[in-house]
Structure formats: C-alpha cells, structure tokens
C-alpha positions in Angstrom: 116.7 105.1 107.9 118.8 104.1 104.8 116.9 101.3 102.7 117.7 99.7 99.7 115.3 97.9 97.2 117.1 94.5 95.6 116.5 92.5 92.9 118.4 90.1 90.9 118.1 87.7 87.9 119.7 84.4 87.7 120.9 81.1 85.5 117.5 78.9 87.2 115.7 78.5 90.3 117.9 76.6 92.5 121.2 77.7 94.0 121.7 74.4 95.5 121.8 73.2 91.8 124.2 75.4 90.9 122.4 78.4 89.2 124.1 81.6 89.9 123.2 85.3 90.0 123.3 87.2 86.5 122.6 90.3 87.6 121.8 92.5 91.0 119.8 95.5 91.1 119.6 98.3 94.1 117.9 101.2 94.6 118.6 103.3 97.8 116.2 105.4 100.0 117.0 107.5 102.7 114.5 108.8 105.0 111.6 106.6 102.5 113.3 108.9 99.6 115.2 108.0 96.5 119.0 109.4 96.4 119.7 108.2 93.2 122.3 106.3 94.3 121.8 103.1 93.1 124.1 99.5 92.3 123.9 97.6 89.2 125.8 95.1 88.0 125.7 92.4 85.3 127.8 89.0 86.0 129.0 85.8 84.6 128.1 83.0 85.8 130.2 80.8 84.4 127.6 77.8 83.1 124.4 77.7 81.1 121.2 80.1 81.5 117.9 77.8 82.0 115.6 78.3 78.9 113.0 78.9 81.3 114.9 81.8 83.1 116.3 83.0 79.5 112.8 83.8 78.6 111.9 85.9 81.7 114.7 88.0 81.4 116.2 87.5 78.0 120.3 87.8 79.2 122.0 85.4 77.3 125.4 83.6 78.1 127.4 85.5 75.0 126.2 89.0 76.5 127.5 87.8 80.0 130.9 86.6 78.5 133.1 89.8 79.0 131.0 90.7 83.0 133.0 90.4 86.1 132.3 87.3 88.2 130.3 87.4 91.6 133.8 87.1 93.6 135.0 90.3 91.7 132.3 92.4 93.0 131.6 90.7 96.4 133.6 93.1 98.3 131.6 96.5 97.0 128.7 94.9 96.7 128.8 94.0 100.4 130.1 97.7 101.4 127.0 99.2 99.9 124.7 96.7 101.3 126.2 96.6 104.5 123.8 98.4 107.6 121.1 98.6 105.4 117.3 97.5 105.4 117.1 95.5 102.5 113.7 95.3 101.1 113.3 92.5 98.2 109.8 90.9 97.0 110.6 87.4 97.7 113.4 87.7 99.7 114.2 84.3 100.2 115.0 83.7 96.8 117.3 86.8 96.2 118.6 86.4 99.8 119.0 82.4 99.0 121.1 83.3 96.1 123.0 86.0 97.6 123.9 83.8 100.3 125.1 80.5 97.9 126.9 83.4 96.6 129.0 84.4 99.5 129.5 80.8 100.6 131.4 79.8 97.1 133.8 82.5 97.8 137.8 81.1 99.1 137.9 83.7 101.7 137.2 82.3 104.8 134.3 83.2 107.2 132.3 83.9 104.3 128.9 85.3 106.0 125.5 85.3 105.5 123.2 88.2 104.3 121.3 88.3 107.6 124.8 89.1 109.4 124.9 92.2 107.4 121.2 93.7 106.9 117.7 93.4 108.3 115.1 92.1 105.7 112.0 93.0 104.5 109.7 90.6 102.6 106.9 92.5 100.4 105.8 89.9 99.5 104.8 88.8 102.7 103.6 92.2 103.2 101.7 92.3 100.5 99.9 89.0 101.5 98.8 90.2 104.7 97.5 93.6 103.1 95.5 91.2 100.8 95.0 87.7 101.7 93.5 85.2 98.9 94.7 87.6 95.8 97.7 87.9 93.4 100.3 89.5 95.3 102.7 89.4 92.1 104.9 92.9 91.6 102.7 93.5 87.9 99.6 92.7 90.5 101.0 95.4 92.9 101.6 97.9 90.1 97.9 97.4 89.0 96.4 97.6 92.2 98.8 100.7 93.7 98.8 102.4 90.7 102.4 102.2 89.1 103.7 102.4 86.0 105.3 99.0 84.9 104.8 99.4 81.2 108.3 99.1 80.5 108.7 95.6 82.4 108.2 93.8 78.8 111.2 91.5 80.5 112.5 91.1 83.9 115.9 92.9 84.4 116.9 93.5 88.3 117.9 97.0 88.3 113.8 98.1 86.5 112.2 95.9 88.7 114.3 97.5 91.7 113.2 101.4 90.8 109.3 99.8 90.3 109.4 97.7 94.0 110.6 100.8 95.4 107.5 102.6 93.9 105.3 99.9 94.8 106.6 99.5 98.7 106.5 103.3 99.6 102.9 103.0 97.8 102.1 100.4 100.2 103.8 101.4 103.3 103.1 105.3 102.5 99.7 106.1 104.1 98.6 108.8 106.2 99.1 107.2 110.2 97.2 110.4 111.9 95.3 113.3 111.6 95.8 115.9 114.2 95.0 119.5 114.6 97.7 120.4 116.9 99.8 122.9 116.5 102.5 121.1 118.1 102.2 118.4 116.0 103.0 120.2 112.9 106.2 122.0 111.0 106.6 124.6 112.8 105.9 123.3 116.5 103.8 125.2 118.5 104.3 128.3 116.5 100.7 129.8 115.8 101.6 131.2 112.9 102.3 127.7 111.0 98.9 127.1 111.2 96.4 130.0 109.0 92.7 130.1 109.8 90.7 130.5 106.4 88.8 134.2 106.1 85.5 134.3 107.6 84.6 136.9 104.8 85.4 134.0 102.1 83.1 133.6 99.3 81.1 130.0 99.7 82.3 127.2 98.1 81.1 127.0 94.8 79.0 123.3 94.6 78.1 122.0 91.0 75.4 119.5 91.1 75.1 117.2 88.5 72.0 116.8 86.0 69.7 114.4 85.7 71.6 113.1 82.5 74.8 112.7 84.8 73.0 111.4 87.9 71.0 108.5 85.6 74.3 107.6 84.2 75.9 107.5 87.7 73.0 105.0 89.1 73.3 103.2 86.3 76.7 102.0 86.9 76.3 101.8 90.2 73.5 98.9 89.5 75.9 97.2 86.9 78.6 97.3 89.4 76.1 95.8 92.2 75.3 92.8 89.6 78.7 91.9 88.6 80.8 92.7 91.7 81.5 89.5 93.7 80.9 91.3 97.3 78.5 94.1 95.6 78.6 97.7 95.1 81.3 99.0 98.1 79.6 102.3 97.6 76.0 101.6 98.2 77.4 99.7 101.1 78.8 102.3 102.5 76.0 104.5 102.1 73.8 101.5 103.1 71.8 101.6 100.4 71.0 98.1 97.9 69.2 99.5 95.7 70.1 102.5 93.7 67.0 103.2 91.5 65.2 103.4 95.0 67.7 106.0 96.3 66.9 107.7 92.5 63.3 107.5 92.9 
C-alpha cells in the first residue's frame, strides 16, 4: 500500500476567507515503510500572513516573495498525490485548503481531493484510541514516545516525517500471536522455526534486595495516592495495598 503523510501551513484559518497554502509537506510509505521519497514545497500566496499563523510557523511574506504559486505546482503535486492514502492529522483542514486550492485554478473541471485519494484522519483516530484526552500531535509524541524536540515551530514537511512516526506508532501493534509454522517466514518449513536446547543452562533470575523492593512499594503507594484511577499495577495484580503485599 503506498501512503503518504501531509501537512501544510498556511496565510490563516479560513480558505473561504481567502488564506492560502504556504507550504505542503509529504512523506511517503510503502508497505508502512519510509522510501525517502518525499514532496516539499514552499509557495506564495500572494496576500498577507495572519499574525496569529506567523507566530506558529514563523514564514514570513518577504521569504515567500521569490516561491512558485500553488497553480505552478498543482500539476506535480497532484501526480505524486494521485492513488495514494493520504494520512493528515486534521484532515479537513489540509484537505479544505487543498481543495479551495484546486478550485481557484482556470483549468476547467478542477477536482476535489477526495477524487484523487482515500483519507485518513489521525486525529479522529487518535480520539477513538483515547477518548476525553489531548489528542494534539506534541500529545501523541509524548504519549507514543517520539521525538518532537525539534518542532520549536510548525513547518509542514517536520511535522509530516513526526506524523508518520506517530501513526505507524499508533497503527503498529502486534494483531496475533501464533505458533504455527505456517504462519511464519518460511511457511511450513520446520526448519524456520528452532526449538531451544533442552541441555540449556537455566535462566539466570536476579532478585532484587530489600533496599530495591522498599523503594519499589514505595512508589507504588505514591502512585496509588496521586493517580486519578489508582495504581494500574496493583490493579492488575489485584492488590490495594502494597505495604500488605510487603508485609
């Protein structure tokens, strides 16, 4: 399956108020891989950069002066979009602008996004995956681990390369466990599967001391008290309490 991962910055909020795209983003995956084929592209928009959307991204009108216009790049931009699963964290307003994008062009039967691609909405995703908290892209770095330390400012082509970290972390977890042989590389081959030794040396188990122990209870309680829901681990082991379990 060939993806790619948009983003793009623009003059203000609302296309229908004439704010226009600044710059696009795109990083490809093939088979939930990178290529390292991506698109980028600054443009000019021709008119005034919001002071509110100046300060998110920082591109100013002087560095946009010399940049191609949106018509001057329509026609590759659409050939590397084209057939593609677009996957955009809030696609409507990317796909919004895309489209008031195609629409001002003089050729007629200017399309629509949706003509050309399927769409995928992480944020959406990310909503369902966890209901009632921030499902921002920083949130998503936090929570899935990602390293977003150089998003100081937005720019479309970083926030791209961090979405597409973020969505394979979200969409990338293990779906089954099976000890067939037919289900692994190598088919039904019973050489792609190697049974361990039975003359192995045991598995060497370190217990901790009571130092380590005391200090693990410890913040086990501490988590307990100041945890909204409580300690998930003393749930799970269905414990409350874990000076009883230490006692």
């Amino acid at each position: 399956m060939r993806q790619i991962v948009l983003d793009t910055e623009t003059t203000g909020l609302e296309p229908e108020q004439g704010h226009r795209i600044i710059e696009i983003g795109c990083v490809e995956l093939l088979n939930r891989k990178p290529t390292g084929n991506t698109y980028h592209q600054y443009l000019n928009p021709q008119r005034e950069i919001d002071e509110g959307a100046l300060e998110v991204h920082g591109i100013t009108v002087e560095f946009l002066k010399d940049k191609p216009g949106f018509a001057d790049i329509a026609a590759d931009l659409m050939a590397y979009l084209s057939g593609a699963e677009l996957v955009i964290h809030n696609a409507p307003f990317d796909v919004g602008f895309l489209d008031h994008e195609l629409a001002r062009l003089e050729e007629s039967g200017a399309t629509r996004i949706a003509d050309h691609c399927r769409v995928v909405d992480t944020l959406v995703m990310a909503r369902e995956m966890h209901p009632g908290q921030n499902n921002s892209l920083d949130a998503l770095c936090r929570r899935y681990f990602i390293d977003n330390t150089q998003r100081t400012l937005h720019g479309a082509l970083l926030d791209a390369e961090i979405l597409a970290d973020v969505y394979l972390a979200m969409t990338g977890g293990q779906v089954a466990l099976s000890f067939d042989p037919a289900q692994h590389p190598g088919g039904g081959d019973p050489g792609a599967l190697r049974a361990l030794p039975t003359d192995r040396p045991p598995l060497l188990v370190i217990h901790p001391s009571e130092a380590e122990e005391a200090a693990h209870q410890a913040r086990l309680k501490a988590i307990d008290a100041k945890a909204p829901d409580g300690c998930l681990w003393l749930q799970m082991m269905g414990r409350s309490d874990p000076e009883a379990e230490a006692g």
